[in-house]
C-alpha angles and dihedrals in degrees: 000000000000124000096262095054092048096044091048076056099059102037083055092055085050108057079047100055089044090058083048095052099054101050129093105264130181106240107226134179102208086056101132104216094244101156091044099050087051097047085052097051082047084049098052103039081060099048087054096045090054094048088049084068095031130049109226116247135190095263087043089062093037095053093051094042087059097048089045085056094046086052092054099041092054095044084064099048086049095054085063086058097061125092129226129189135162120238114175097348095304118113109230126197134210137180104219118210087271084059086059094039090052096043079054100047082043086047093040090053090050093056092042088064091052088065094054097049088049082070093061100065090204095060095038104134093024090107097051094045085046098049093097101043082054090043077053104051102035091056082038090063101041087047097059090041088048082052110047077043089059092036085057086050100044085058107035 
Protein backbone atom coordinates (compact mmCIF):
# COMPACT_ATOMS: atom_id res chain seq x y z
CA UNK A 1 0.00 0.00 0.00
CA UNK A 2 1.50 3.63 -0.40
CA UNK A 3 1.78 6.04 2.36
CA UNK A 4 -1.25 7.89 1.58
CA UNK A 5 -3.24 5.19 1.61
CA UNK A 6 -1.87 4.10 4.70
CA UNK A 7 -1.87 7.14 6.22
CA UNK A 8 -6.06 7.89 4.95
CA UNK A 9 -6.30 4.41 7.01
CA UNK A 10 -5.14 5.43 9.87
CA UNK A 11 -6.62 8.96 10.10
CA UNK A 12 -10.03 7.07 9.53
CA UNK A 13 -9.40 4.70 12.57
CA UNK A 14 -8.77 7.55 14.25
CA UNK A 15 -11.66 9.66 13.95
CA UNK A 16 -13.33 6.15 14.90
CA UNK A 17 -11.54 5.38 18.01
CA UNK A 18 -12.04 9.18 19.13
CA UNK A 19 -15.85 8.77 18.84
CA UNK A 20 -15.21 5.61 20.86
CA UNK A 21 -13.36 7.26 23.43
CA UNK A 22 -15.70 9.67 24.29
CA UNK A 23 -18.59 7.68 24.71
CA UNK A 24 -19.93 6.12 27.80
CA UNK A 25 -18.67 2.65 27.76
CA UNK A 26 -19.26 -0.31 30.38
CA UNK A 27 -15.72 -1.29 31.68
CA UNK A 28 -15.49 -4.86 31.59
CA UNK A 29 -12.95 -7.15 32.39
CA UNK A 30 -13.85 -10.24 29.99
CA UNK A 31 -13.65 -7.61 27.00
CA UNK A 32 -11.39 -9.56 24.46
CA UNK A 33 -9.05 -6.57 22.65
CA UNK A 34 -10.37 -7.05 19.52
CA UNK A 35 -9.74 -3.69 17.93
CA UNK A 36 -6.49 -3.60 19.22
CA UNK A 37 -5.32 -7.05 18.12
CA UNK A 38 -6.55 -6.11 14.50
CA UNK A 39 -5.09 -2.98 14.33
CA UNK A 40 -1.76 -4.83 15.35
CA UNK A 41 -1.96 -7.59 12.69
CA UNK A 42 -2.75 -4.44 10.26
CA UNK A 43 0.46 -2.86 11.98
CA UNK A 44 2.47 -5.30 11.49
CA UNK A 45 1.46 -6.55 7.83
CA UNK A 46 2.53 -2.89 7.00
CA UNK A 47 5.47 -2.81 8.66
CA UNK A 48 6.44 -5.90 6.71
CA UNK A 49 5.38 -4.82 3.75
CA UNK A 50 7.56 -1.60 4.14
CA UNK A 51 10.77 -3.57 5.21
CA UNK A 52 10.18 -6.01 1.99
CA UNK A 53 11.10 -2.73 -0.14
CA UNK A 54 13.66 -1.19 2.69
CA UNK A 55 16.33 -2.72 4.47
CA UNK A 56 16.10 -1.90 7.81
CA UNK A 57 18.87 0.31 9.15
CA UNK A 58 19.85 1.32 12.26
CA UNK A 59 17.95 4.80 12.10
CA UNK A 60 14.92 2.83 10.56
CA UNK A 61 14.64 0.77 13.88
CA UNK A 62 15.51 3.67 16.01
CA UNK A 63 12.90 5.94 14.56
CA UNK A 64 10.23 3.50 15.04
CA UNK A 65 11.32 2.53 18.23
CA UNK A 66 10.88 6.02 19.25
CA UNK A 67 7.54 6.49 17.84
CA UNK A 68 6.49 2.99 19.33
CA UNK A 69 7.68 4.57 22.88
CA UNK A 70 5.83 7.97 22.27
CA UNK A 71 2.47 5.68 21.53
CA UNK A 72 2.77 4.07 24.51
CA UNK A 73 3.76 7.10 26.74
CA UNK A 74 0.90 8.95 25.71
CA UNK A 75 -1.54 5.96 26.00
CA UNK A 76 -0.69 6.10 29.55
CA UNK A 77 -1.11 9.82 30.13
CA UNK A 78 -4.37 9.46 28.40
CA UNK A 79 -5.71 6.49 30.85
CA UNK A 80 -5.48 9.18 33.62
CA UNK A 81 -8.01 11.35 31.34
CA UNK A 82 -10.55 9.20 31.40
CA UNK A 83 -13.09 9.21 33.66
CA UNK A 84 -14.67 6.15 35.72
CA UNK A 85 -17.97 6.06 37.99
CA UNK A 86 -20.10 3.47 39.30
CA UNK A 87 -24.21 3.43 38.35
CA UNK A 88 -25.99 0.55 39.58
CA UNK A 89 -23.26 -1.30 40.43
CA UNK A 90 -21.68 -1.19 36.97
CA UNK A 91 -18.58 0.64 36.55
CA UNK A 92 -18.90 2.92 33.68
CA UNK A 93 -15.92 4.64 31.77
CA UNK A 94 -15.50 8.27 29.70
CA UNK A 95 -12.52 10.22 27.64
CA UNK A 96 -12.92 13.72 28.55
CA UNK A 97 -11.85 16.40 25.95
CA UNK A 98 -8.28 16.26 27.55
CA UNK A 99 -8.44 12.55 26.59
CA UNK A 100 -8.93 13.91 22.56
CA UNK A 101 -6.75 16.38 22.90
CA UNK A 102 -4.37 14.07 24.15
CA UNK A 103 -5.18 11.05 21.30
CA UNK A 104 -4.29 14.68 18.55
CA UNK A 105 -0.89 16.05 20.25
CA UNK A 106 0.05 11.82 20.35
CA UNK A 107 -1.27 11.75 16.20
CA UNK A 108 0.49 15.34 15.39
CA UNK A 109 4.07 13.91 16.86
CA UNK A 110 3.76 11.08 14.91
CA UNK A 111 3.51 12.81 12.16
CA UNK A 112 6.21 15.19 13.23
CA UNK A 113 8.28 12.72 13.18
CA UNK A 114 7.14 11.76 9.32
CA UNK A 115 8.40 14.64 8.37
CA UNK A 116 11.56 13.99 9.83
CA UNK A 117 12.02 10.80 8.47
CA UNK A 118 11.04 12.31 4.89
CA UNK A 119 13.95 13.77 5.20
CA UNK A 120 16.05 10.07 5.34
CA UNK A 121 15.45 8.91 2.26
CA UNK A 122 16.02 5.31 3.50
CA UNK A 123 13.17 5.42 6.13
CA UNK A 124 10.41 7.74 3.59
CA UNK A 125 7.02 5.88 3.93
CA UNK A 126 8.09 4.24 7.60
CA UNK A 127 5.83 6.47 9.27
CA UNK A 128 2.97 5.75 7.26
CA UNK A 129 3.55 1.73 7.34
CA UNK A 130 4.09 2.22 10.93
CA UNK A 131 0.54 4.60 11.70
CA UNK A 132 -1.48 1.60 12.91
CA UNK A 133 1.20 -0.30 15.17
CA UNK A 134 1.39 2.94 16.74
CA UNK A 135 -2.61 3.27 16.60
CA UNK A 136 -2.07 -0.33 18.45
CA UNK A 137 0.10 0.33 20.95
CA UNK A 138 -0.93 3.80 21.98
CA UNK A 139 -4.65 2.61 22.61
CA UNK A 140 -2.64 -0.84 24.07
CA UNK A 141 -1.09 1.22 26.76
CA UNK A 142 -4.16 3.52 27.81
CA UNK A 143 -6.45 0.10 27.88
CA UNK A 144 -4.34 -1.88 30.59
CA UNK A 145 -3.89 1.64 32.77
CA UNK A 146 -7.77 2.22 32.38
CA UNK A 147 -7.88 -1.24 33.70
CA UNK A 148 -5.82 -1.54 36.46
CA UNK A 149 -7.60 1.95 37.09
CA UNK A 150 -11.02 0.17 37.03
CA UNK A 151 -9.54 -3.09 38.87
CA UNK A 152 -8.41 -0.44 41.87
CA UNK A 153 -12.17 0.90 41.72
CA UNK A 154 -14.05 -2.41 41.56
CA UNK A 155 -12.22 -3.22 45.05
CA UNK A 156 -11.98 -0.23 46.75
Amino acid sequence: MSNTVNILIGLVVLAWLLSRQVQKRLVREDRKPTVLLVLAVLGVIQLASFFNGAAPTTTIVLLLVASLVIAAIFGVIRAYTVRLWRTDGQLWRQGTWLTIVLWLVAIGLHIGLDLLIDHNGAAKGLSGASIMLYLAVSLGAQRLVVQSRANRVVAA
